[in-house]
C-alpha positions as CSV (number, residue, x, y, z in Angstrom):
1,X,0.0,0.0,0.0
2,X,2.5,2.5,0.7
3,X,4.6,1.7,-2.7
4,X,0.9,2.6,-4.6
5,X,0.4,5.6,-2.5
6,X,3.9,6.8,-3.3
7,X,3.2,5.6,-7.4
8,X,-0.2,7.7,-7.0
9,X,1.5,10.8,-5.6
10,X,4.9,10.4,-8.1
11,X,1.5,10.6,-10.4
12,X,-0.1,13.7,-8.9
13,X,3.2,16.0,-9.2
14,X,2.8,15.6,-13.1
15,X,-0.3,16.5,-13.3
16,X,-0.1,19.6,-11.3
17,X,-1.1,22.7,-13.2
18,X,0.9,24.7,-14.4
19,X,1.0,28.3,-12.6
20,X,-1.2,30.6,-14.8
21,X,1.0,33.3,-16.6
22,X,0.7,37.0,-15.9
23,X,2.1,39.4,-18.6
24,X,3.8,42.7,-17.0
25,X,4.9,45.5,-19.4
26,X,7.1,47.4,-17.5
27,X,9.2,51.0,-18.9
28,X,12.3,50.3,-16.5
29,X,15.8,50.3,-17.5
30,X,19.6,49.7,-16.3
31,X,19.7,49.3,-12.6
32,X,15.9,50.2,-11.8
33,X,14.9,47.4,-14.7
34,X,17.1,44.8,-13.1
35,X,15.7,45.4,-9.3
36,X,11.8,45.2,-11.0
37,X,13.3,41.8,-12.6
38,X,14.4,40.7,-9.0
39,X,11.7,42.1,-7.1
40,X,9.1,40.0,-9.9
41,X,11.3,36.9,-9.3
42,X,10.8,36.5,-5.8
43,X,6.9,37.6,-5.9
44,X,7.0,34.2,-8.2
45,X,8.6,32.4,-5.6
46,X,6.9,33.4,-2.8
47,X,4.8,31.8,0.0
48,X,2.0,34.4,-0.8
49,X,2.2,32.8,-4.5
50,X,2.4,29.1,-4.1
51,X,3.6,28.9,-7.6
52,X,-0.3,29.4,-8.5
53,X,1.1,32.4,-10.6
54,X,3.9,33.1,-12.6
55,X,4.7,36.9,-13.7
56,X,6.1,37.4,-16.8
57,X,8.1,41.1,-16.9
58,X,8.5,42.2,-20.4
59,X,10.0,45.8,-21.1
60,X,8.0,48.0,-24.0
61,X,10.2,51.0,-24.0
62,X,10.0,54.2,-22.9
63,X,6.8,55.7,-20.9
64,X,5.4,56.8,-24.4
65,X,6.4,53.7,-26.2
66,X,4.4,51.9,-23.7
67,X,1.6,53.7,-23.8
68,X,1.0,53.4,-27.2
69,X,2.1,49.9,-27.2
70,X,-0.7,49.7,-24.5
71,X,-3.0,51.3,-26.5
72,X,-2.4,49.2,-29.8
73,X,-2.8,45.9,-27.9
74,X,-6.2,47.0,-26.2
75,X,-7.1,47.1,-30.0
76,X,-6.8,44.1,-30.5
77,X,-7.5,42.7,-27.7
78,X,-3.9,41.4,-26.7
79,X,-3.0,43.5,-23.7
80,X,-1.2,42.4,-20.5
81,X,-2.2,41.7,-17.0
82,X,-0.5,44.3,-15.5
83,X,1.0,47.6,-17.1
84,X,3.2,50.6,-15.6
85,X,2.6,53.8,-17.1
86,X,3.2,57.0,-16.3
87,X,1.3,59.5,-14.5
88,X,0.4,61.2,-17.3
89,X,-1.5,58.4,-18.7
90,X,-4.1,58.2,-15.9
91,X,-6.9,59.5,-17.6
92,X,-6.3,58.2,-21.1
93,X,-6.5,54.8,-19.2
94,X,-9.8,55.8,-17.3
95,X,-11.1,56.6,-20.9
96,X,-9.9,53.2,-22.8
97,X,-12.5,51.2,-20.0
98,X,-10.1,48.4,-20.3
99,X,-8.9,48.7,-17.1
100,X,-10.1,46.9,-13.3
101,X,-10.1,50.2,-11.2
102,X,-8.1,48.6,-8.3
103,X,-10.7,50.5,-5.7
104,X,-13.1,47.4,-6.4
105,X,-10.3,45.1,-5.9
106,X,-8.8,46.4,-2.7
107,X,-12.8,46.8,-1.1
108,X,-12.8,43.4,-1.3
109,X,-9.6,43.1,0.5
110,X,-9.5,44.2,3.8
111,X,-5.8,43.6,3.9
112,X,-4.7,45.7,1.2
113,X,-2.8,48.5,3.2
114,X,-4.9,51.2,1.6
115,X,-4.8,53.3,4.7
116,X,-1.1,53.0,4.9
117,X,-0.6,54.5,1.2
118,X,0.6,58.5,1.5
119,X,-2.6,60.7,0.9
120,X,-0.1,63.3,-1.2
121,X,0.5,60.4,-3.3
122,X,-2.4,58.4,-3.6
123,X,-4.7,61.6,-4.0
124,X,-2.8,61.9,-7.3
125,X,-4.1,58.6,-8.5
126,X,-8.1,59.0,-7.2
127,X,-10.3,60.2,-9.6
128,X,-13.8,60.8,-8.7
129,X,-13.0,59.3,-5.5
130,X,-11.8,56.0,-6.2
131,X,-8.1,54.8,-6.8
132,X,-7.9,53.6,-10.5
133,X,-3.8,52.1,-10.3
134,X,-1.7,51.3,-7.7
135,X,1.1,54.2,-7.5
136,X,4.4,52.5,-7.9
137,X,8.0,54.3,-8.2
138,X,7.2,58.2,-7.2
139,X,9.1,61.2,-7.9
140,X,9.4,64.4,-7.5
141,X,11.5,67.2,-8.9
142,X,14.7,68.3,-6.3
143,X,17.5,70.7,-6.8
144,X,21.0,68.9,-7.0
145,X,23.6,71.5,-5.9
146,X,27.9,71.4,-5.4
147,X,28.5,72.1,-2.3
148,X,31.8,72.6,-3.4
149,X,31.2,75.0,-5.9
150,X,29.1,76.8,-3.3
151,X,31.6,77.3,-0.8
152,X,34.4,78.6,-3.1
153,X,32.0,81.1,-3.9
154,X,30.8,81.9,-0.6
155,X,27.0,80.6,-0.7
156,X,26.2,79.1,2.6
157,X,22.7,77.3,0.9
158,X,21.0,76.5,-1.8
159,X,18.4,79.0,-3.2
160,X,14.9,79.6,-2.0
161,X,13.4,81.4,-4.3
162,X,13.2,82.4,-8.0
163,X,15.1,86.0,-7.0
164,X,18.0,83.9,-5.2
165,X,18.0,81.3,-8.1
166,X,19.3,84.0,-10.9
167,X,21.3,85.7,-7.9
168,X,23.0,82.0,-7.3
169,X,23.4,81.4,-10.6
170,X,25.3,84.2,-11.8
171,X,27.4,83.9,-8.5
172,X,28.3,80.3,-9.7
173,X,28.8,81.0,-13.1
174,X,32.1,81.0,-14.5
175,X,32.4,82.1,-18.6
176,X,35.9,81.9,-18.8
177,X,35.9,78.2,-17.8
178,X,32.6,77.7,-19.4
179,X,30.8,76.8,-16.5
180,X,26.9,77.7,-15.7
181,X,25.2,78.2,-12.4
182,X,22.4,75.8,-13.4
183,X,20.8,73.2,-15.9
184,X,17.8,71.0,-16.3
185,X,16.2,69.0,-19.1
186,X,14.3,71.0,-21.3
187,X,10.9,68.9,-19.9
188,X,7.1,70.0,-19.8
189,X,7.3,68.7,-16.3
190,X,9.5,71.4,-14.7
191,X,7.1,73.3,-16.6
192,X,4.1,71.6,-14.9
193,X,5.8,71.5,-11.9
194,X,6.5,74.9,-11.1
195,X,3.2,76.5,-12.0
196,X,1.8,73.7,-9.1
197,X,4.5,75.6,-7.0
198,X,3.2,78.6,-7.7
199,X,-0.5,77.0,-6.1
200,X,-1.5,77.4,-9.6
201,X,-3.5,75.0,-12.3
202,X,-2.4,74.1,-15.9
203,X,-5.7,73.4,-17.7
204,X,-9.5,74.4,-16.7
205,X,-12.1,72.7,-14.6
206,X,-10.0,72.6,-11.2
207,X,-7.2,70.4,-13.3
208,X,-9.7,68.3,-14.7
209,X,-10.7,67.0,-11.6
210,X,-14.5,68.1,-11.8
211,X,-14.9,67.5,-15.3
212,X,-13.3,67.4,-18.5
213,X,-10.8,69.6,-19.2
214,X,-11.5,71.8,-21.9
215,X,-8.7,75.0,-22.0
216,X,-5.5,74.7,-21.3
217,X,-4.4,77.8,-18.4
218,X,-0.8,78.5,-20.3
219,X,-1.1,82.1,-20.1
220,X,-1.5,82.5,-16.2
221,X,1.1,84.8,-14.3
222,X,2.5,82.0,-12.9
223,X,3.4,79.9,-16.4
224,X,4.3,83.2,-17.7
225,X,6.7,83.9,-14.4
226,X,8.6,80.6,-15.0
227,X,9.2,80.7,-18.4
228,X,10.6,84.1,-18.2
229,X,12.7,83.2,-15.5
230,X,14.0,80.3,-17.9
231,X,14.6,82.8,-20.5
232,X,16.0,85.1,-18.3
233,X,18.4,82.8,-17.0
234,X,18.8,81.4,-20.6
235,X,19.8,85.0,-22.3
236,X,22.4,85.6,-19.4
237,X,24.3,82.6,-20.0
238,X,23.3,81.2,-16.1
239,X,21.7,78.0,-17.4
240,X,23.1,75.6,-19.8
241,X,20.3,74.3,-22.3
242,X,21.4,70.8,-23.5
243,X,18.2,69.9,-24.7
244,X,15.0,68.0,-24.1
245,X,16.7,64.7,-23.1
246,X,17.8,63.6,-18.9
247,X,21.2,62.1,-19.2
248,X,23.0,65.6,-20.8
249,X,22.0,67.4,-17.9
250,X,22.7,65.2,-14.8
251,X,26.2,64.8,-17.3
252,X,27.0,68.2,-16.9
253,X,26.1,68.6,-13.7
254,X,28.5,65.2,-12.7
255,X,31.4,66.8,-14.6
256,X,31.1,70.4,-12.7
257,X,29.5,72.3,-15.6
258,X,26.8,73.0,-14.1
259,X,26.9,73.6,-10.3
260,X,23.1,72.9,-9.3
261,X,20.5,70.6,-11.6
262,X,17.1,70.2,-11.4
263,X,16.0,66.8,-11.7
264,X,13.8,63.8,-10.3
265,X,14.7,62.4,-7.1
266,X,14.2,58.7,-8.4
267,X,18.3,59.7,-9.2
268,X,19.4,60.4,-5.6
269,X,21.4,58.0,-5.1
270,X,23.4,57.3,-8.5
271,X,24.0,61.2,-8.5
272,X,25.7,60.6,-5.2
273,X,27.2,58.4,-5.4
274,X,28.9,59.2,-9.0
275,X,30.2,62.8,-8.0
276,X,33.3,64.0,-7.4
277,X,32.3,66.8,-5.3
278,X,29.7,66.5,-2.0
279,X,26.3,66.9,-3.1
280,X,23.3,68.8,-1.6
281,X,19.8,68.6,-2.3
282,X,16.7,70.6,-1.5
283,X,13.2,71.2,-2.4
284,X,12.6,73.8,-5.9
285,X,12.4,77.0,-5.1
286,X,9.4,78.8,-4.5
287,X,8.4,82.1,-6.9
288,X,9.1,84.5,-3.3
289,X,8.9,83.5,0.3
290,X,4.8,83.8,0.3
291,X,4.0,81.0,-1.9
292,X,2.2,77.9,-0.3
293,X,2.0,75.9,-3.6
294,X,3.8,72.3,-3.7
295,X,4.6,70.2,-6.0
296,X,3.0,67.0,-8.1
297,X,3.7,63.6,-7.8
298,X,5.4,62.0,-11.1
299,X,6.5,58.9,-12.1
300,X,4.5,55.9,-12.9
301,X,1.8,53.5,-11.2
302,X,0.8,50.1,-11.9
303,X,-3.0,49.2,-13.8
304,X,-4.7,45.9,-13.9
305,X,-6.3,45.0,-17.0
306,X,-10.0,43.8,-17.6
307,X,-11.2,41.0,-20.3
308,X,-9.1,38.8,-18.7
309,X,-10.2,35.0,-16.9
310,X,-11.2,35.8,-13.3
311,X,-8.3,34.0,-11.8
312,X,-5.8,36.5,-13.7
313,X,-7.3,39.1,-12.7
314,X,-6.9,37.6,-9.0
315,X,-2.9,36.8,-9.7
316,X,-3.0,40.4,-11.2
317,X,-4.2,41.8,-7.9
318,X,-1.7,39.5,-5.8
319,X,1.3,41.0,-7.3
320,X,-0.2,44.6,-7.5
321,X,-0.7,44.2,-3.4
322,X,2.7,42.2,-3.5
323,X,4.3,45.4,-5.0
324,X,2.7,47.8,-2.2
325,X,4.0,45.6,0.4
326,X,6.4,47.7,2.3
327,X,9.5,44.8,2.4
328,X,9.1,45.6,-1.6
329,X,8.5,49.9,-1.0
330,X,11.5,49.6,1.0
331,X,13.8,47.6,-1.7
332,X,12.5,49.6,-4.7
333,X,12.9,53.3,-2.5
334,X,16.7,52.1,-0.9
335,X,17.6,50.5,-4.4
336,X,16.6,53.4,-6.7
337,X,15.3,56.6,-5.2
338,X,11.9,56.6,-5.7
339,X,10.7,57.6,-2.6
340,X,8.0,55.2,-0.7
341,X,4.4,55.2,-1.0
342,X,4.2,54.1,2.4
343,X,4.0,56.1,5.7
344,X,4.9,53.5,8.4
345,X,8.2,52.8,6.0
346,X,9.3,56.2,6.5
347,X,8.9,55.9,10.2
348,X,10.7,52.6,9.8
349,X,13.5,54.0,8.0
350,X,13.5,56.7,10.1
351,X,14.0,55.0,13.2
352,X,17.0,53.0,11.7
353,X,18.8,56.2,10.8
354,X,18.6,55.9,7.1
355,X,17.9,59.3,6.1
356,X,20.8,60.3,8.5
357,X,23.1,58.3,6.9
358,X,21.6,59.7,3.1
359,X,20.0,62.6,3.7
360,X,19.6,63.4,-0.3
361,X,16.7,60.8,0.1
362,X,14.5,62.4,2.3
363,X,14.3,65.8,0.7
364,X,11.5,65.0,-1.8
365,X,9.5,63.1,0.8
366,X,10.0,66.5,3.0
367,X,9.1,68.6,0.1
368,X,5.9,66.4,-1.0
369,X,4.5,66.5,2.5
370,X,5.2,70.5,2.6
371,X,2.8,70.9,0.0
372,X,-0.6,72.4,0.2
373,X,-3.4,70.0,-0.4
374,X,-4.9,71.5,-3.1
375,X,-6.2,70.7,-6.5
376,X,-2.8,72.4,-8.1
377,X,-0.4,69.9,-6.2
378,X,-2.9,67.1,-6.8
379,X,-2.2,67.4,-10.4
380,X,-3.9,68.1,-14.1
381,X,-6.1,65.2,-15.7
382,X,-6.3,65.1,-19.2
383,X,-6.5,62.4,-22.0
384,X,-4.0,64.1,-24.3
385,X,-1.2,64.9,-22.0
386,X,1.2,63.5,-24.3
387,X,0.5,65.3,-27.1
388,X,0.5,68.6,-24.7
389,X,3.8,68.3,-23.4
390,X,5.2,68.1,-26.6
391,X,3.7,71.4,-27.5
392,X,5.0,73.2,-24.1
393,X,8.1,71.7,-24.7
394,X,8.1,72.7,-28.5
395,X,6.9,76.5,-27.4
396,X,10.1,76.2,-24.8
397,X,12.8,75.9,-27.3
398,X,11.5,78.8,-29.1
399,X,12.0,81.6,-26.4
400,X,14.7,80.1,-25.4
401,X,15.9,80.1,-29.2
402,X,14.6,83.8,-29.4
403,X,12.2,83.4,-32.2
404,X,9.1,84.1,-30.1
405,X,8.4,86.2,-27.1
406,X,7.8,84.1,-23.7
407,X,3.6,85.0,-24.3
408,X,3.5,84.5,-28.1
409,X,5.0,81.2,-27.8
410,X,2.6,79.7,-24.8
411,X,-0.3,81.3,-27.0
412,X,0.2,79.2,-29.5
413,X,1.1,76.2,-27.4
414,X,-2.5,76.7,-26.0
415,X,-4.4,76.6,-29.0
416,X,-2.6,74.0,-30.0
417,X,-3.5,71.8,-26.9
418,X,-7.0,73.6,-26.7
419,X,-7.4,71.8,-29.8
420,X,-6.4,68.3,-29.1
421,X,-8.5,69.1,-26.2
422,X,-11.4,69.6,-28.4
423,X,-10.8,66.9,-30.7
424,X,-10.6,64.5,-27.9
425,X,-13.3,65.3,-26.1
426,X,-15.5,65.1,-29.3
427,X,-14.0,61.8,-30.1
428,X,-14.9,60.7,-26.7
429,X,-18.9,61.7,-27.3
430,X,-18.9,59.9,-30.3
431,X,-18.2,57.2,-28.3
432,X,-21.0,57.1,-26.1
């Protein structure tokens, strides 16, 4: 009897099912992709798991690429499980109804640490009062500075406000040795980011938050403020415009080009640790000392995908809530720079002196928590995002190319996202 029982059980393993396969497209590269790779691995290998399901990662390119890999697939009906896009993406996902708002999901978890989740970061995420992805590696825009540089030239701190930024800047700039006070990529999301500073809104309808946005606010004194500054800066040779792309700045800012950079935190610590000189960090400046704006949440979160069997969408949701565990938040954060969507692992790392011993990584969770809780620093909603930072940016190079006035230029960038506005909300009627 026992030689049959261990015949019938030799039997049993072969016949095991295999686990059921869940396709992640993911936008990370280098370091970052290889720690997503790990981090997938061991979800796969898990007790949580059980082998019941396997996670396939699969890299699609940049955040754009994705996206419109995303968006080709749903097509025809050959999407993945899970997909990472970027913030800006929220509410063309929303509109492609392809996607398992993970609200449903997580009230019918009571263990999903939805509580835990920071409310400036989550609030970016909650549309209509419901939480449509699961907000995965987090950013924020920081100022890099060399302390070095600063002390040969007498500066005691980094810059507060826009005033002290061009005051810095030509302190720290150098035109014999072809050095600049300052540089940052030539992005819509510094754009973005420093009208939020400002407590301001980039498009109409409180950001798109209580309705569809229909104008895009590029003509505001605050947009207006901040791209004059840039051309200001620009004109007297204080910035170093290298172009629209984020490894030429955070190049000339390694080298000692450039002797503060603005850039994403989710860089801390390879900035850091690839310097020559010691490195400072601290939050943007504000436009004077009165402001109480803040500052958006960037970076990318993580959506579950509908039209799938029932159990996939359960292994879907297993990794999701795998990936908001905070042994994973504390990996991903420690490992990349990304700060954590988690309050109680802030307190944790706290406590166990991490931020004294790198005290670059807490200044964008410092600077997130600073910010006013308003509808400017909970960010713009709109299903052509895309297609409108590509017309900031385009309106950008030409002040900053002096073949159009700081005004003329966002005019036209305006009507040209008014329109995609227009056309996409249309599209979307036709729809219904």
């Amino acid at each position: 009897m026992p030689k049959l029982f261990f015949i019938l059980w030799i039997f049993s393993l072969g016949l095991r099912a295999a686990p059921i396969q869940i396709t992640f497209w993911h936008s990370m590269t280098g370091e970052k992709g290889k720690l997503l790779g790990e981090l997938t691995e061991e979800f796969n290998k898990s007790k949580e798991n059980l082998d019941r399901f396997k996670v396939v990662p699969q890299f699609v390119g940049t955040y754009e690429e994705g996206l419109n890999k995303l968006r080709t697939s749903l097509l025809a009906k050959q999407g993945p499980n899970v997909a990472q896009i970027t913030d800006i993406g929220t509410q063309l996902m929303i509109d492609t109804k392809a996607v398992v708002p993970l609200q449903d999901l997580i009230d019918q978890d009571p263990d999903f640490p939805i509580e835990k989740l920071l409310a400036t970061i989550k609030r970016y995420y909650q549309v209509d009062g419901k939480l449509f992805s699961l907000p995965f590696a987090t950013s924020n825009p920081i100022l890099y500075y060399n302390m070095d540089a600063f002390k040969r030239v007498g500066l005691l701190r980094p810059p507060r406000t826009f005033l002290e930024l061009k005051d810095f800047s030509r302190k720290l700039t150098d035109k014999n040795k072809k050095t600049t006070g300052i540089t940052w990529p030539l992005s819509s999301w510094f754009f973005e980011e420093f009208i939020a500073r400002q407590g301001a809104l980039l498009v109409d309808r409180e950001n798109g938050r209580l309705g569809r946005a229909t104008e895009a606010l590029y003509l505001t004194p605050e947009a207006i403020r901040f791209v004059t500054l840039w051309q200001d800066m620009a004109k007297e040779g204080t910035f170093a415009n290298v172009g629209r792309g984020w490894d030429p700045p955070e190049a000339n800012f390694l080298s000692g080009r450039s002797a503060m950079m603005f850039h994403s935190t989710s860089d801390v610590f390879e900035v850091v640790r690839k310097a020559h000189f010691k490195v400072g960090t601290a939050p943007i400046p504000l436009a004077d000392e009165k402001n109480v704006g803040g500052t958006v949440v960037g970076g990318n979160s993580l959506w579950i995908l509908k039209d799938k069997t029932p159990e996939e969408i359960k292994g879907s949701f297993l990794f999701v809530k795998y990936m908001a565990s905070s042994g994973v938040q504390k990996r991903w954060h420690m490992g990349t720079g990304y700060f954590p969507i988690r309050e109680d692992l802030i307190q944790e790392l706290e406590k166990e002196g991490f931020y004294e011993k790198f005290p670059a990584a807490k200044t964008a969770i410092l600077q997130l928590k600073a910010s006013a809780l308003s509808t400017a620093t909970q960010g713009a909603l709109m299903g052509v995002f895309a297609e409108a930072r590509d017309q900031i940016e385009s309106a950008i190079e030409r002040v900053l190319a002096g073949r159009m006035s700081v005004e003329e230029a966002l005019k036209r960038a305006k009507f040209q996202t008014d329109d995609s506005l227009r056309r996409y909300n249309r599209f979307l009627e036709k729809l219904k």
